[in-house]
C-alpha positions in Angstrom: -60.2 109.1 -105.2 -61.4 105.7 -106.8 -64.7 105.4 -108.2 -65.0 102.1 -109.2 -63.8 98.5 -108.1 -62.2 98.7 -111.7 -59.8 101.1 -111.0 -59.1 99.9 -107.4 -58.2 96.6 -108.7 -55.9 98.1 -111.5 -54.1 100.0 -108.6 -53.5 96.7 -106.5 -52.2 95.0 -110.2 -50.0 97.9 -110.1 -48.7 98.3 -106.6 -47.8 94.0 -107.2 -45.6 94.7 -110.0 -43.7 97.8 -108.3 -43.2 96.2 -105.3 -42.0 92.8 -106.3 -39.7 93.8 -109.0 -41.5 91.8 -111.7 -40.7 93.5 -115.0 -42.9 90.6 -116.6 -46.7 90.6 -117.4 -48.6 89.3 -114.5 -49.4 86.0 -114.5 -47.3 85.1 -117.3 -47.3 81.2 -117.9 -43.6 79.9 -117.5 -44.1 76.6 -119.4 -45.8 78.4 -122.6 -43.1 81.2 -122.5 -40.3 79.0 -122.5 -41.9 76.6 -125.1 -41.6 79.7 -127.4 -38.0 80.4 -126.7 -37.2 76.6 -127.8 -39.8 76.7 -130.7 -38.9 80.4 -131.9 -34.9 79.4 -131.1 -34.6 82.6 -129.6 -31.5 82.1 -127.8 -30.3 81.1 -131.3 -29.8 77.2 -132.7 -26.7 76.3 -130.4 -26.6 73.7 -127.2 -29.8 72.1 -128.7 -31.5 75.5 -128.7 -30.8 76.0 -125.0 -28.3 78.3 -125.8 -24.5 79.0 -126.0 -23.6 78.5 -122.3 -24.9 74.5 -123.3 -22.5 73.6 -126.0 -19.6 70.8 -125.7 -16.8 73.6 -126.0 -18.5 76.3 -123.5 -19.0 73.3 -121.1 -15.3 72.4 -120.2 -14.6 73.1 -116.9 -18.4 72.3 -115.5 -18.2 68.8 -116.6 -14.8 68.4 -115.4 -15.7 69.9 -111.9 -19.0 67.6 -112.0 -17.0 64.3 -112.8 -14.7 64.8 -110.1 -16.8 66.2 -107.6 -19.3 63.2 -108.1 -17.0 60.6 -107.6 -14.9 62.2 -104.8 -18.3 62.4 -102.7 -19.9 59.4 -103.7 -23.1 60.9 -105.5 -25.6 58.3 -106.5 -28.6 60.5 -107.0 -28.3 63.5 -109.8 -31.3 66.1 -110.2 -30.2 68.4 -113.2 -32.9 70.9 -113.3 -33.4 72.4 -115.3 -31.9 70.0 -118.0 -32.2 71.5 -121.4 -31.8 69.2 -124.7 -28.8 67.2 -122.7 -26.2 68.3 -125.4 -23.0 67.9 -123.4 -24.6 66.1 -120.0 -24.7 62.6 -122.2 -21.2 62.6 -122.2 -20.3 63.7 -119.1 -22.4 60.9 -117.4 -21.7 58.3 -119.7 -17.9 59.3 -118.7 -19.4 58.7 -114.8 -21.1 55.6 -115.3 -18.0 53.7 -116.7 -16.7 53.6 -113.0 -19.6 55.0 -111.0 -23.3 53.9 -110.5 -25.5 57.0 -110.4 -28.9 57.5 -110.9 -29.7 60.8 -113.1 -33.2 62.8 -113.4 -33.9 65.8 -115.4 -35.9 68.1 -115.3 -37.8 71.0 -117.6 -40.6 73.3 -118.0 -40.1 73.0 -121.8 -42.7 69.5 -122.9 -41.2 69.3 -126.2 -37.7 69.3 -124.5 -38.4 66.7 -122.1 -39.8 64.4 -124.7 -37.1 64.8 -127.4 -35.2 63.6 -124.3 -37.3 60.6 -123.2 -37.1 59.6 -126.6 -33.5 59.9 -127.1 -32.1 58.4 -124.4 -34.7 55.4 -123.9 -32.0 53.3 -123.5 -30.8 54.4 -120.3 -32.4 53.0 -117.4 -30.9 54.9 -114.6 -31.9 58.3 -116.4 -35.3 59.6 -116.4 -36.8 63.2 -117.4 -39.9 65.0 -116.2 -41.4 68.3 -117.3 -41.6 70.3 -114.0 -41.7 73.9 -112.9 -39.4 74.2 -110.2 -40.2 77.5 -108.9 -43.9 76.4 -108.7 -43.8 72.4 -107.9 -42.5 70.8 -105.0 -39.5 68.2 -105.3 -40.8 64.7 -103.9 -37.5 63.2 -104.0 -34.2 63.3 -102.4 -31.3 63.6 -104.3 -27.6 63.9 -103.0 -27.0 66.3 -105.7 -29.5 68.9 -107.4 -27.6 71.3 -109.9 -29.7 74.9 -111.5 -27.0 75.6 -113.8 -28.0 79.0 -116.0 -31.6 79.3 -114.8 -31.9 81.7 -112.3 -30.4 84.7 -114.8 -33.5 84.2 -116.2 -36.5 84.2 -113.5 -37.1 87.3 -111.4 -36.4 87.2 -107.5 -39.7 85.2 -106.6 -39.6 82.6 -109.0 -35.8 82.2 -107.8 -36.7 82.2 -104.1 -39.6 79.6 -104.7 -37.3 77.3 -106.9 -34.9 77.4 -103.6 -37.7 76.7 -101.3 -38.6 73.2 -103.7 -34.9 72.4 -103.5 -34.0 72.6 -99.7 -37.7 71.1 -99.3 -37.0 68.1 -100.8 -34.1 67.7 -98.3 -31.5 67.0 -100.9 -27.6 67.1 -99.5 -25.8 69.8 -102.2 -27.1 72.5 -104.7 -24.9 73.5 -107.7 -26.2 76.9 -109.2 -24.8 79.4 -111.3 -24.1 82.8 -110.0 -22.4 86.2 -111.5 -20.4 87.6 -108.2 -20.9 91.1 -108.2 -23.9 91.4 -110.3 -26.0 94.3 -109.6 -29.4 92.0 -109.7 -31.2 94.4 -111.3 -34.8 94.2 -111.2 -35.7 95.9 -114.3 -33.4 94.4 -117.3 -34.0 92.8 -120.6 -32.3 91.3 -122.6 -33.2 90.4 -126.6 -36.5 92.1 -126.2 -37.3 90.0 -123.9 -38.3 90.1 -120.2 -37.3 88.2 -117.1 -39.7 84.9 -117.6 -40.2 84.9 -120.8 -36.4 84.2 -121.9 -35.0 87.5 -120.9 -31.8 87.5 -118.7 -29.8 89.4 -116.2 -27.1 88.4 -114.4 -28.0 87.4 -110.5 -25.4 87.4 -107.5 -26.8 84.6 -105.1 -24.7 86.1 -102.5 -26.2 89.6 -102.6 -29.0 91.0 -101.5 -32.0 89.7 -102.3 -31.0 86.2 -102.1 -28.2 86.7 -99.9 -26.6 83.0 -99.9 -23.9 82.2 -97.8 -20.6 81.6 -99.0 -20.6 78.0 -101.0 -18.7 75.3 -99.9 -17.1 74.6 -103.0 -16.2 77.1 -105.7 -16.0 76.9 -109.8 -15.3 79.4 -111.8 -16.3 78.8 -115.1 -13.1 79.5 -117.6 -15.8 80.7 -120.5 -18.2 83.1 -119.2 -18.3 85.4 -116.3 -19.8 83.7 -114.0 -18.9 80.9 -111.2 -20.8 77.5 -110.3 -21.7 77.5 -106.4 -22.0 74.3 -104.1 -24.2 74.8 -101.3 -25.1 72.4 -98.5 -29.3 72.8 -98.7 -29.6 72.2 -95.0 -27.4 75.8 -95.2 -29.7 78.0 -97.2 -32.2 80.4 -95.7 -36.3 79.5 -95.9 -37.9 82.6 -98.4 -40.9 83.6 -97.4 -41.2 88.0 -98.3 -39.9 89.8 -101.5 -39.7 93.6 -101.2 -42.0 93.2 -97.6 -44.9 91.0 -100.0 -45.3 87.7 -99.9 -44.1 85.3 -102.4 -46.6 82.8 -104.1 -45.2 79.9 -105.4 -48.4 78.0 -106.4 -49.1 75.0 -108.1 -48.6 74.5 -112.0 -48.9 71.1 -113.7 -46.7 69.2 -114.2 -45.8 65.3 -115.4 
């Protein structure tokens, strides 16, 4: 028996964690954790300190895939969220824009990121970048493409389900995301000392249970990791509202 309101409220922190599957600290703060990845370089100094998945050489096949599937369906509005230090995306749009108007926006929850960015690529006036949340702010716009390209492998199932919910909200036509058929979407792995949210990763099967997407309309599978790029229709994906019979919380972070 419970003597105090203390230990009853300890028990409800508890019962949270177990049942959603959250191996990190409640309440952590996504922006602030992820600003330490970039500022500790934690997923080492490559892709602009987003990473190895983010360099020109491990991004072959996605910006080939991108540039043709772009111009074949006549995409003028590009979310890239999130978009990390834009390493090999330059490039690839710059490649675009020769022979195709489009209209680019990325996103971040890192600030330093997104104003390195704003800085570096003042020049372009269809590109623009905003430090957002996604799993916590809603998407005001409509784009004819959004693309969550090695983001979810981070975020436990909540966070993923409520960055789904802002994306089919904002009634956008396609969603490219990255997915690892087959994965076992653990709830309880780390990775670098690190836990889910705060720059830990796991690889996560959109198709499986708990997500349980339908099968994408277009398919790539990326030539240098395990993993494939999905295209959904938005207007295709289910509405999340329940993780492990609790109900998600997306809230409301700022954002600029």
């Amino acid at each position: 028996m419970f003597h105090t309101a203390l230990e009853l409220l300890l028990l409800c922190a508890v019962l949270f964690v177990s049942v959603s599957g959250v191996p990190s600290k409640s309440g952590v703060n996504l922006t602030e954790s992820f600003q330490n990845v970039y500022d500790k370089a934690m997923w080492g100094q490559e892709g602009g300190k987003s990473g190895g998945g983010s360099t020109l050489k491990s991004t072959l096949s996605i910006r080939h895939f991108l540039y043709t599937f772009i111009i074949e369906h006549d995409i003028k509005s590009f979310l890239d969220a999130p978009c990390g230090a834009m390493v090999w995306q330059k490039a690839m749009l710059h490649h675009i824009q020769e022979t195709h108007t489009i209209i680019y926006t990325g996103m971040d929850i890192v600030p330093s990121v997104i104003e390195d960015n704003k800085m570096a690529f003042s020049n372009e006036k269809t590109w623009s970048f905003q430090w957002v949340d996604i799993s916590s702010t809603p998407i005001v716009n409509k784009y004819d493409m959004i693309m969550s390209r090695d983001v979810f492998f981070h975020l436990t199932f909540d966070k993923i389900m409520c960055a789904l919910n802002n994306f089919k909200n904002s009634n956008s036509k396609y969603l490219i995301a990255t997915s690892n058929p087959g994965a076992s979407n653990a709830y309880d792995a780390n990775s670098w000392q690190m836990r889910l949210n705060e720059g830990g990763f796991r690889e996560v099967d959109l198709m499986a249970a708990p997500i349980s997407l339908p099968k994408p309309a277009f398919l790539l599978e990326e030539k240098e990791a395990s993993r494939i790029m999905g295209v959904w229709e938005l207007a295709n994906i289910p509405t999340f509202t329940h993780f492990n019979n609790v109900a998600i919380n997306c809230g409301t972070v700022l954002s600029q």
